[in-house]
mmCIF file of the C-alpha atoms, coordinates in Angstrom:
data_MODEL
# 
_entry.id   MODEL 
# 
loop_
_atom_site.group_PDB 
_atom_site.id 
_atom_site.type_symbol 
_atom_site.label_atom_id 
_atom_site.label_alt_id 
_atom_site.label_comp_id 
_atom_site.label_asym_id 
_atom_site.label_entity_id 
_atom_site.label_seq_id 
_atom_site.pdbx_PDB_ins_code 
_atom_site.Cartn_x 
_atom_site.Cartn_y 
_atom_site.Cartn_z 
_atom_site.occupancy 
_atom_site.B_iso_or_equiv 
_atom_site.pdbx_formal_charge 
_atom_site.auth_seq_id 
_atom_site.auth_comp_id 
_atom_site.auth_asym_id 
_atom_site.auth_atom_id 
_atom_site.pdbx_PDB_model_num 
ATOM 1   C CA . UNK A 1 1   ? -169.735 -102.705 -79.257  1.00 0.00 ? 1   UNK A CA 1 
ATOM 2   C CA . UNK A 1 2   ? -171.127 -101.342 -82.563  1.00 0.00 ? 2   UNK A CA 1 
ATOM 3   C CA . UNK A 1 3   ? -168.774 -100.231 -85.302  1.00 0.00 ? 3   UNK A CA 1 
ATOM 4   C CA . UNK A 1 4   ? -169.623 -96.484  -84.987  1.00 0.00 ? 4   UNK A CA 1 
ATOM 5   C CA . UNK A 1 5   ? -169.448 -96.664  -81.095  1.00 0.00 ? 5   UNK A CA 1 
ATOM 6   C CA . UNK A 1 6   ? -166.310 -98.462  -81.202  1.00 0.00 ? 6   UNK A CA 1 
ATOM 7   C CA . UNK A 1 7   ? -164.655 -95.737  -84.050  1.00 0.00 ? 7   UNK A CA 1 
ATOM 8   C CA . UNK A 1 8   ? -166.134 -92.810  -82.082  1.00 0.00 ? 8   UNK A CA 1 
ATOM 9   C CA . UNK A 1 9   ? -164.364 -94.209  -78.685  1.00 0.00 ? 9   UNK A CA 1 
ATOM 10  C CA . UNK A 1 10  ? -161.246 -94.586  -80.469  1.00 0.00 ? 10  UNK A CA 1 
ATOM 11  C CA . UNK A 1 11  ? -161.558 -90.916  -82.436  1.00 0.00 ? 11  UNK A CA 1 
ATOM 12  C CA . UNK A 1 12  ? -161.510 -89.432  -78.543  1.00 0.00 ? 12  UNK A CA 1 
ATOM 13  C CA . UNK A 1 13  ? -158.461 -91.047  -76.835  1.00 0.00 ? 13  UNK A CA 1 
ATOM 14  C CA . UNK A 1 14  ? -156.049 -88.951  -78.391  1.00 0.00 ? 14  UNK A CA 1 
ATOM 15  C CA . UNK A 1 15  ? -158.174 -85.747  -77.800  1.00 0.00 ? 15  UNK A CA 1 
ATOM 16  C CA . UNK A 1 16  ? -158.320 -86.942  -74.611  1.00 0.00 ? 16  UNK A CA 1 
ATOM 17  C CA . UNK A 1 17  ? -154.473 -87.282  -74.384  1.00 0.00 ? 17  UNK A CA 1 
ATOM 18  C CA . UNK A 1 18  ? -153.993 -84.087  -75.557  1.00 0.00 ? 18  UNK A CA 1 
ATOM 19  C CA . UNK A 1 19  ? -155.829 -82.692  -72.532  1.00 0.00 ? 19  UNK A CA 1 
ATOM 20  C CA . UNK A 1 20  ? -154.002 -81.149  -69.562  1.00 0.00 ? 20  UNK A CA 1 
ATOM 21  C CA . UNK A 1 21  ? -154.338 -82.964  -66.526  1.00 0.00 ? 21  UNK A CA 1 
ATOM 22  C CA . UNK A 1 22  ? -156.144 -85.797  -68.123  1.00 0.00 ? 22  UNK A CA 1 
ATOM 23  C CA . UNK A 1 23  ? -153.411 -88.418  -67.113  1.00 0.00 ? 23  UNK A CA 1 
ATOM 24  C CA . UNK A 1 24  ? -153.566 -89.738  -63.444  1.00 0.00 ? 24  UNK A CA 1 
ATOM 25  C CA . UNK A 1 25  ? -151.038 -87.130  -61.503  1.00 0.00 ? 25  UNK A CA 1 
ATOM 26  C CA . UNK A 1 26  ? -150.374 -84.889  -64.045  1.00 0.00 ? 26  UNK A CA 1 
ATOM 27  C CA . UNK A 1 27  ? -151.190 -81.389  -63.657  1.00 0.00 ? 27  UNK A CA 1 
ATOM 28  C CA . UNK A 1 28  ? -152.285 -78.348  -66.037  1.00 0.00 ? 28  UNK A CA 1 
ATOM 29  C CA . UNK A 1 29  ? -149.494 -76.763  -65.134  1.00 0.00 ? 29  UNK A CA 1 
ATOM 30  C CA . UNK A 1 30  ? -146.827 -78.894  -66.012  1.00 0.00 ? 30  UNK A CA 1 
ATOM 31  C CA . UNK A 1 31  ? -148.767 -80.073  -69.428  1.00 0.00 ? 31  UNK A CA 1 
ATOM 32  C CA . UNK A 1 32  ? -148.507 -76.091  -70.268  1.00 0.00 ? 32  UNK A CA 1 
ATOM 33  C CA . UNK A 1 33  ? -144.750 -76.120  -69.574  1.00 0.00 ? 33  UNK A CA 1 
ATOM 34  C CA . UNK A 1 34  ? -144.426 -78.746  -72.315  1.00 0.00 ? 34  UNK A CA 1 
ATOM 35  C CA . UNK A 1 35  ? -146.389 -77.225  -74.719  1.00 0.00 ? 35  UNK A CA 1 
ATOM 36  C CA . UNK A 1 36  ? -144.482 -75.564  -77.672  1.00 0.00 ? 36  UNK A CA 1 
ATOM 37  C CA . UNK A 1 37  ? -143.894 -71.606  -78.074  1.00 0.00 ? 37  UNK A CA 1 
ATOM 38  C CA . UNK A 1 38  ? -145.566 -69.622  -80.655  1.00 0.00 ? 38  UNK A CA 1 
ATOM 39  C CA . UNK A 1 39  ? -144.963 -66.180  -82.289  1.00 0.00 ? 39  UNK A CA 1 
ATOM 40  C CA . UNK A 1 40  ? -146.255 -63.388  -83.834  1.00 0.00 ? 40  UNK A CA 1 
ATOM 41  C CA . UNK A 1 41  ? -144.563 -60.778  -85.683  1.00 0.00 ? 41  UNK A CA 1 
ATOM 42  C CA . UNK A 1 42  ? -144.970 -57.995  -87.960  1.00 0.00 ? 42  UNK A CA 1 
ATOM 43  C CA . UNK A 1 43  ? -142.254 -56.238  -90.592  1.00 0.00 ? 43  UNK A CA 1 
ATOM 44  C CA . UNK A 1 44  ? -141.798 -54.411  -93.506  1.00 0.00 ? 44  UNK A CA 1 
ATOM 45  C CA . UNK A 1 45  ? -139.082 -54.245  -95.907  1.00 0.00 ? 45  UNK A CA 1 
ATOM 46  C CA . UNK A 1 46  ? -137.868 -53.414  -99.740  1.00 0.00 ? 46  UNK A CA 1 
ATOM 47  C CA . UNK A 1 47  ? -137.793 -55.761  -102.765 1.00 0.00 ? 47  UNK A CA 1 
ATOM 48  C CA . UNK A 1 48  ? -135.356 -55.151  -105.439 1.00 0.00 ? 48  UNK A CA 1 
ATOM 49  C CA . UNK A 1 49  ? -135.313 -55.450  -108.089 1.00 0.00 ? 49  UNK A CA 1 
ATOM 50  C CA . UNK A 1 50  ? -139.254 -54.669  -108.244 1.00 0.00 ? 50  UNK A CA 1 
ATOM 51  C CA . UNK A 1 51  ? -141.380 -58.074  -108.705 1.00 0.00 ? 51  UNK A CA 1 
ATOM 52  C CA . UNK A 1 52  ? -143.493 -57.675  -111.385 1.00 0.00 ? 52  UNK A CA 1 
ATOM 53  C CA . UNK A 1 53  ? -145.554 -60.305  -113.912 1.00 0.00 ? 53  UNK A CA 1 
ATOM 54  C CA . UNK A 1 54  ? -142.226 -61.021  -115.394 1.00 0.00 ? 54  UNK A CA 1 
ATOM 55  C CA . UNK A 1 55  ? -140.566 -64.186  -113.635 1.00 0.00 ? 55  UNK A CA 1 
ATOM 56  C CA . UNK A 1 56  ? -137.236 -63.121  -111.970 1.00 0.00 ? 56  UNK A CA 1 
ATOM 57  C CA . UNK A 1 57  ? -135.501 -63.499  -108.915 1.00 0.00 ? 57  UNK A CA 1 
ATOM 58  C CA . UNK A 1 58  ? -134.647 -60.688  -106.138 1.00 0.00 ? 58  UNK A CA 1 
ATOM 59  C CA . UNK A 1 59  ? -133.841 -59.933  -102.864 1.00 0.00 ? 59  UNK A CA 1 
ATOM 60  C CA . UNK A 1 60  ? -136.047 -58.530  -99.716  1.00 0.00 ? 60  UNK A CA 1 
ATOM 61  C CA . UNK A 1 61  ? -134.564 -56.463  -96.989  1.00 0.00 ? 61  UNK A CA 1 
ATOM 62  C CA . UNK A 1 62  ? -135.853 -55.012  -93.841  1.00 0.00 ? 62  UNK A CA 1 
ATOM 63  C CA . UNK A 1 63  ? -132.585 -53.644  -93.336  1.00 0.00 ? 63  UNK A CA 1 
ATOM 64  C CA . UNK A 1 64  ? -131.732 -54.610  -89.772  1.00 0.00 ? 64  UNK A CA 1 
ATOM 65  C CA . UNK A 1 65  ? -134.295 -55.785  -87.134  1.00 0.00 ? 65  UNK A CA 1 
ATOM 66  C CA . UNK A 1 66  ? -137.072 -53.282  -87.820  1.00 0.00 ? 66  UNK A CA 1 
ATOM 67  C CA . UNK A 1 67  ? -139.848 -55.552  -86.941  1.00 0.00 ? 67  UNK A CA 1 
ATOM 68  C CA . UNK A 1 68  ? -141.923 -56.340  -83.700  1.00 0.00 ? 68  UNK A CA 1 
ATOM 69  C CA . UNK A 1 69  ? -141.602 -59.705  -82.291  1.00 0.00 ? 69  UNK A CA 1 
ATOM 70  C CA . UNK A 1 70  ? -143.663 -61.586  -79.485  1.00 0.00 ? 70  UNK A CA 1 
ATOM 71  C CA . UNK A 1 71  ? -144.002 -65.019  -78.036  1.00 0.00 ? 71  UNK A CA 1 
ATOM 72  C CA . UNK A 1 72  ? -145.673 -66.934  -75.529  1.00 0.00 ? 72  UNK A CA 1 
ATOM 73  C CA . UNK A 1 73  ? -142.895 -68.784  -74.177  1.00 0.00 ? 73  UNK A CA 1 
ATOM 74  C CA . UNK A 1 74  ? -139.329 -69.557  -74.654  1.00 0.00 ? 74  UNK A CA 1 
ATOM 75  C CA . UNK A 1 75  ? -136.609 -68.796  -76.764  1.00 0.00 ? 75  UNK A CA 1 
ATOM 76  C CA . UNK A 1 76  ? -133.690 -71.035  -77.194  1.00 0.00 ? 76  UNK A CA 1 
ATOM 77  C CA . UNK A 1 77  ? -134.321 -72.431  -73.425  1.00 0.00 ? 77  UNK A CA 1 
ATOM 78  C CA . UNK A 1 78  ? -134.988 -68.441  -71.996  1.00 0.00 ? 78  UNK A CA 1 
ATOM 79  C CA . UNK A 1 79  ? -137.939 -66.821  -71.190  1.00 0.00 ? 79  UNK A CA 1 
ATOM 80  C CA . UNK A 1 80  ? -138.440 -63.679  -73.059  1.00 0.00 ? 80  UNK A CA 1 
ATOM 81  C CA . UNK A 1 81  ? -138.742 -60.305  -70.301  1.00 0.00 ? 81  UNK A CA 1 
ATOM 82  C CA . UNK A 1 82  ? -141.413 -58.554  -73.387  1.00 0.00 ? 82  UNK A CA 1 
ATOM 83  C CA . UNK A 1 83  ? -141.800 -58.299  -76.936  1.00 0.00 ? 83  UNK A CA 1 
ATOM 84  C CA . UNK A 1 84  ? -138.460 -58.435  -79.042  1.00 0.00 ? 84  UNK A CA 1 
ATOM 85  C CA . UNK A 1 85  ? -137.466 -57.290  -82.799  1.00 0.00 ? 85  UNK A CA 1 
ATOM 86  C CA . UNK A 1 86  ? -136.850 -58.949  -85.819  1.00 0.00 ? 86  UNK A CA 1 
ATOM 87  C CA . UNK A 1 87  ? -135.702 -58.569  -89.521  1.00 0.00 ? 87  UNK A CA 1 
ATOM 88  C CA . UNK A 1 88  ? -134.750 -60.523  -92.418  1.00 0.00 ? 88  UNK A CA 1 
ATOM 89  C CA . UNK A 1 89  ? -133.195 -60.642  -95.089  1.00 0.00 ? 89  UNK A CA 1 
ATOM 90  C CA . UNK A 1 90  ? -134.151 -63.359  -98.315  1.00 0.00 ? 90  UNK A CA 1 
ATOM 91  C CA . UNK A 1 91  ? -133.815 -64.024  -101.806 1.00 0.00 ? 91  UNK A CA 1 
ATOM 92  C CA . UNK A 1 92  ? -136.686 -64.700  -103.673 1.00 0.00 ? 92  UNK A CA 1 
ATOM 93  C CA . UNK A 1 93  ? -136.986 -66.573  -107.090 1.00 0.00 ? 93  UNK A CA 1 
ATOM 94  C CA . UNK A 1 94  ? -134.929 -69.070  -106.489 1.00 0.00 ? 94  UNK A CA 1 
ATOM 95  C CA . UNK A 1 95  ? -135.579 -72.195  -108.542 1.00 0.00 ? 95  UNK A CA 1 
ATOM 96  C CA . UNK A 1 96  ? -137.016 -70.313  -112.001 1.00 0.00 ? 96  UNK A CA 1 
ATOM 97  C CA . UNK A 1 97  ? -138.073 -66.864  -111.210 1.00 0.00 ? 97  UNK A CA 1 
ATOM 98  C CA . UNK A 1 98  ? -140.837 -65.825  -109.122 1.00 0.00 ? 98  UNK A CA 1 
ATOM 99  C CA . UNK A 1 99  ? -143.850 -63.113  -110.252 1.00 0.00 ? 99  UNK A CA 1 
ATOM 100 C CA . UNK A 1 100 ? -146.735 -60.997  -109.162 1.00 0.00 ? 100 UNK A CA 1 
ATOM 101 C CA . UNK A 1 101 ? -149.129 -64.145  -110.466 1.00 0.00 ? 101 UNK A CA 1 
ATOM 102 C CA . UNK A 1 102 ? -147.518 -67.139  -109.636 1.00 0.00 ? 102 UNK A CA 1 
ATOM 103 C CA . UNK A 1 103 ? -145.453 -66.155  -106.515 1.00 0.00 ? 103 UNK A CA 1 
ATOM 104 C CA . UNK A 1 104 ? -142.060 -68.467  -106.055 1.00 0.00 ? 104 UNK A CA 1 
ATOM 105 C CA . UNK A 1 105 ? -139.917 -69.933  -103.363 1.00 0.00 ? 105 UNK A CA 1 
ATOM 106 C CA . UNK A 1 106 ? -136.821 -68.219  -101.327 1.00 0.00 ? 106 UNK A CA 1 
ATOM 107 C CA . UNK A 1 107 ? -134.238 -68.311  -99.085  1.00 0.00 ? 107 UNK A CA 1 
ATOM 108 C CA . UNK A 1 108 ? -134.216 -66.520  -95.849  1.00 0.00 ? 108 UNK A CA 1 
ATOM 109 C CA . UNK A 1 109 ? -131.909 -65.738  -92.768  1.00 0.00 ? 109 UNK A CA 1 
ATOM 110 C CA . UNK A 1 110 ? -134.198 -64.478  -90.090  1.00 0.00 ? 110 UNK A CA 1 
ATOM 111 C CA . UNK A 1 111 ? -132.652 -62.292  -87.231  1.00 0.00 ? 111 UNK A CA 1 
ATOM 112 C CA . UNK A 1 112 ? -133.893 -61.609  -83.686  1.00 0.00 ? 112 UNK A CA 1 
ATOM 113 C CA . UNK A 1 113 ? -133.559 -59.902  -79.976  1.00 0.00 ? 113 UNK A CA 1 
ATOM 114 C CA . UNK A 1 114 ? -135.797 -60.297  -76.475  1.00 0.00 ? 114 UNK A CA 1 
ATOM 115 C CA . UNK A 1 115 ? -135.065 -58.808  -73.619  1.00 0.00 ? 115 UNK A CA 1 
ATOM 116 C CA . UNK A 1 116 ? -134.918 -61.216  -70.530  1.00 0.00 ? 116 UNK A CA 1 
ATOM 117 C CA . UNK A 1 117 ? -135.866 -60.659  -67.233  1.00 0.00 ? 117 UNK A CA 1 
ATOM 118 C CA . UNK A 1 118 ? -132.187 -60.335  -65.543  1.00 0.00 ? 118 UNK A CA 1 
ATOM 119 C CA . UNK A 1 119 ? -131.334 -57.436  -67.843  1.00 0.00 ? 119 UNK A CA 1 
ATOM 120 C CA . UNK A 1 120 ? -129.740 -59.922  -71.016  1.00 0.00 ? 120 UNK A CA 1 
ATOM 121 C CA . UNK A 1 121 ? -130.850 -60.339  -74.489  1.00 0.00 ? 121 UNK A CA 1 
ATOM 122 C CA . UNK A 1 122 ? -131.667 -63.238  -76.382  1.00 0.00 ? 122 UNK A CA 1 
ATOM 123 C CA . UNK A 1 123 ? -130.185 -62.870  -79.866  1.00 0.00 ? 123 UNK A CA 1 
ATOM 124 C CA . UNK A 1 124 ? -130.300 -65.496  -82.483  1.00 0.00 ? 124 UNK A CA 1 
ATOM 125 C CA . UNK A 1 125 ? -130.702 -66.317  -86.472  1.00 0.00 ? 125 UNK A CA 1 
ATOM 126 C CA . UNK A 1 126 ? -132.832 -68.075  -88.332  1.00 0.00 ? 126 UNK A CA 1 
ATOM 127 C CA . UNK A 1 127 ? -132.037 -70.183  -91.574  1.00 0.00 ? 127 UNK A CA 1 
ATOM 128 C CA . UNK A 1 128 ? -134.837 -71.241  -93.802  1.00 0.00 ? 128 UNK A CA 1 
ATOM 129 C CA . UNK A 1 129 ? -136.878 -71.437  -96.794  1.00 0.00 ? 129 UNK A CA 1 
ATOM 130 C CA . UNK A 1 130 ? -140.340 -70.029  -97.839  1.00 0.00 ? 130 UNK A CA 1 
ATOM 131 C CA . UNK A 1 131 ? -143.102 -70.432  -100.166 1.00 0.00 ? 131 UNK A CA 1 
ATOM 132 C CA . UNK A 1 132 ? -145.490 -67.637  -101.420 1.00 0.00 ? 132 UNK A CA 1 
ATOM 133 C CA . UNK A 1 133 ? -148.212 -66.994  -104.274 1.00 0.00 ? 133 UNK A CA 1 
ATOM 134 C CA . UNK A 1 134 ? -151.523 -64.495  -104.326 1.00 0.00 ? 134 UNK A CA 1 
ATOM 135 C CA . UNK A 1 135 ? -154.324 -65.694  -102.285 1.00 0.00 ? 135 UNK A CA 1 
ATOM 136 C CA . UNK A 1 136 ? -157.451 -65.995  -104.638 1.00 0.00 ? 136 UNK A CA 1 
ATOM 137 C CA . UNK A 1 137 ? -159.869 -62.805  -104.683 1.00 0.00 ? 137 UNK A CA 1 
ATOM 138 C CA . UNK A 1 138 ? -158.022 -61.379  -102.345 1.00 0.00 ? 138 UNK A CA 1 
ATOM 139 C CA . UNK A 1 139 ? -156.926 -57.924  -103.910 1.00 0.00 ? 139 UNK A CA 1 
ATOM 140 C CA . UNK A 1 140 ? -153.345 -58.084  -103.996 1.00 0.00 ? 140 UNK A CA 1 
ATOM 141 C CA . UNK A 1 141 ? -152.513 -60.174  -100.810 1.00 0.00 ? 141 UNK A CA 1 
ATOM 142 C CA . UNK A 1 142 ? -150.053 -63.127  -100.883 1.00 0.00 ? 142 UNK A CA 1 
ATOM 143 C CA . UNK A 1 143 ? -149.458 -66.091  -98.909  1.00 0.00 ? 143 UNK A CA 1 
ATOM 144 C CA . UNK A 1 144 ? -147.463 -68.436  -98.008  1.00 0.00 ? 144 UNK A CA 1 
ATOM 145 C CA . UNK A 1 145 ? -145.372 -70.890  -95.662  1.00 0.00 ? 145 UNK A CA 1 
ATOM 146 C CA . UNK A 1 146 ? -141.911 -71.092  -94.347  1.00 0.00 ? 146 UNK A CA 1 
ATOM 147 C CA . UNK A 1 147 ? -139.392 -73.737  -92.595  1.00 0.00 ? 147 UNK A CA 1 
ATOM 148 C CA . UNK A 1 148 ? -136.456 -72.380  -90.690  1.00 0.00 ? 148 UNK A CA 1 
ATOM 149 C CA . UNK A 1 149 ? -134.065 -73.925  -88.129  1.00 0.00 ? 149 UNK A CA 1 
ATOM 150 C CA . UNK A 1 150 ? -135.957 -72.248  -84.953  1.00 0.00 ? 150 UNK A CA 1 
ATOM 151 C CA . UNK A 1 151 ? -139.867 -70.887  -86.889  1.00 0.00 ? 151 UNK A CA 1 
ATOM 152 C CA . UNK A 1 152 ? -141.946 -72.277  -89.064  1.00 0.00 ? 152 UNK A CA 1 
ATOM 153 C CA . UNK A 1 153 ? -145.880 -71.489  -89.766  1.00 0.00 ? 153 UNK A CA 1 
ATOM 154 C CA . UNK A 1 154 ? -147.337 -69.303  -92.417  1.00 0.00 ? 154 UNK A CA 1 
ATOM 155 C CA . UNK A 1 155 ? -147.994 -65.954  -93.536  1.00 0.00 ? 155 UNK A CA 1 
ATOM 156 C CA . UNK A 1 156 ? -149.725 -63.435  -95.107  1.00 0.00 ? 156 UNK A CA 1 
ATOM 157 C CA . UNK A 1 157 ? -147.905 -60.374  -97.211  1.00 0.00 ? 157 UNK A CA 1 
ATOM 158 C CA . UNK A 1 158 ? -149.183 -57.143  -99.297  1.00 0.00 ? 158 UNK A CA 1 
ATOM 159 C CA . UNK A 1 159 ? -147.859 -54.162  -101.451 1.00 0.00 ? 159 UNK A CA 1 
ATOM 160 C CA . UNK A 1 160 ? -147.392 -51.087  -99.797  1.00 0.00 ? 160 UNK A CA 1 
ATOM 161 C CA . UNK A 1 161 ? -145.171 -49.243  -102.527 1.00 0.00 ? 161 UNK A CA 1 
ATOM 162 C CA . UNK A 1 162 ? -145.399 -49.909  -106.465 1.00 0.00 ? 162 UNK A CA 1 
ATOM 163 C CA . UNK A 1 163 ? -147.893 -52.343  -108.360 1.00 0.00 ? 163 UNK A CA 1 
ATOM 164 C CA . UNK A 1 164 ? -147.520 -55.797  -110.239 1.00 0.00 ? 164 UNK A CA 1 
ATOM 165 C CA . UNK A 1 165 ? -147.148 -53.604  -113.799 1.00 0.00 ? 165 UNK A CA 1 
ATOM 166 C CA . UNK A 1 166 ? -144.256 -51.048  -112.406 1.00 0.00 ? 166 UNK A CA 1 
ATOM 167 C CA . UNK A 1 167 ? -142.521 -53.166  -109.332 1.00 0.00 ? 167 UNK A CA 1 
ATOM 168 C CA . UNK A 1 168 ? -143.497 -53.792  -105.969 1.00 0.00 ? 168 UNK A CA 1 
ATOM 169 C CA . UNK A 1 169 ? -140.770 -52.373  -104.149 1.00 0.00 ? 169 UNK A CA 1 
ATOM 170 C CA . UNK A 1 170 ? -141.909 -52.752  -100.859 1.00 0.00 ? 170 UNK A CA 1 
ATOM 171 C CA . UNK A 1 171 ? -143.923 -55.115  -98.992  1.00 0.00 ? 171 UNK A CA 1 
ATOM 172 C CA . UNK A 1 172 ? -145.464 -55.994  -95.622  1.00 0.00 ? 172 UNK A CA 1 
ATOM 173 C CA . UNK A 1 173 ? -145.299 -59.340  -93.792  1.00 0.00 ? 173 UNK A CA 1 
ATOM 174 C CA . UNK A 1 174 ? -147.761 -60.406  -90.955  1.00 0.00 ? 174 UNK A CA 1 
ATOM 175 C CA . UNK A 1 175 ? -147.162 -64.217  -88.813  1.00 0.00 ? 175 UNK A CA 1 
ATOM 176 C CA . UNK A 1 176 ? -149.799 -65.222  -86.435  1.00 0.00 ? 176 UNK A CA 1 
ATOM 177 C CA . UNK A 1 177 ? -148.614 -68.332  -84.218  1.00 0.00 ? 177 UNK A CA 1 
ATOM 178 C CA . UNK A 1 178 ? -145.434 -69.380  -85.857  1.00 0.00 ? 178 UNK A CA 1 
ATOM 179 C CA . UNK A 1 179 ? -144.203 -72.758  -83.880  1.00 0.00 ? 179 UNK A CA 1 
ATOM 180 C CA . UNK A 1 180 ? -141.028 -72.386  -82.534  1.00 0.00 ? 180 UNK A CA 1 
ATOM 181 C CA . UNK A 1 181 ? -138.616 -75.623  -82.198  1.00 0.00 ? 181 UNK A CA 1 
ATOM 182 C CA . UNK A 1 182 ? -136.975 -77.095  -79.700  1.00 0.00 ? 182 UNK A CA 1 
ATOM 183 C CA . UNK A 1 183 ? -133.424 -77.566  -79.619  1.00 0.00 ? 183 UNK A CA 1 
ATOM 184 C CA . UNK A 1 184 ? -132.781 -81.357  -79.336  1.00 0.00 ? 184 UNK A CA 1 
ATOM 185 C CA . UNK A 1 185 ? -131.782 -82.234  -76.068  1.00 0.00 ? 185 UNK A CA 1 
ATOM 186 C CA . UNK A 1 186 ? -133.788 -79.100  -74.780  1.00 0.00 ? 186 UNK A CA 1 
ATOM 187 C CA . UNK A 1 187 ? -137.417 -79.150  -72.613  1.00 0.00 ? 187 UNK A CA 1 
ATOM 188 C CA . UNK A 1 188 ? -139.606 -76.260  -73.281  1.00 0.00 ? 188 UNK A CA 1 
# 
């Protein structure tokens, strides 16, 4: 077999892994069972002291869970009933400051509530770290990526109080399709 043949055969085995169904016996059902839960979620909260251009560190505070929540599968081995809250609470800065132009790293303990279908709650917290900095020509809109115990995946976050020269005191965050793990010794 020619080299290109032979490289583009190999290139489309895993693709073709990946596919539901595709082994012998297996079904699309069960291959969506196994595949992992993702979230999306929405919050605002304050930042004090104000970032500015001046490197420093701070804290940000949605003070409580103040944010929507959904996801397309479990949570901690339960199905969530509908969509669920969430807030956090981080420190930003850590590791030599943090600014309006060259954004920083933090801390973050992320908390969070579904309803289930029997009438119960799923509560948990979320330990991680984050990443941010301002996305090029984009008019005041940051960034970034975080790594928790439970989420990780990226986001995107904006002023909606104060400016760069003043103090952004508070700020939006937006997550599209944040993985969620799986406890070991958990299925999906």
């Amino acid at each position: 077999m020619p080299k290109f043949r032979r490289a583009l055969a190999l290139a489309a085995v895993p693709a073709l892994l990946a596919l539901p169904g595709a082994w012998p016996g297996g079904s699309g059902a069960a291959a969506a069972e196994e595949q992992a839960t993702h979230c999306d979620w929405a919050d605002t909260g304050l930042v004090e002291p104000g970032f500015t251009l001046e490197r420093r560190t701070g804290t940000y505070s949605t003070a409580g869970e103040t944010g929507t929540i959904t996801c397309d599968g479990p949570i901690q081995g339960q199905m969530p009933s509908g969509p669920g809250t969430v807030g956090f609470e981080a420190t930003y800065g850590v590791g030599g400051g943090a600014s309006c132009q060259s954004g920083g790293q933090g801390a973050y303990a992320g908390f969070f509530t579904f309803p289930t279908a029997g009438g119960g709650r799923i509560h948990g917290i979320d330990y991680g770290t984050f990443n941010f900095g301002p996305l090029p020509r984009s008019g005041g809109v940051y960034g970034g990526s975080f790594a928790g115990e439970l989420f990780s995946g990226t986001f995107t976050s904006g002023i909606v109080e104060g400016d760069c020269v003043t103090g952004v005191t508070k700020v939006f965050f937006d997550v599209k399709g944040a993985a969620v793990a799986v406890p070991r010794g958990k299925k999906l």
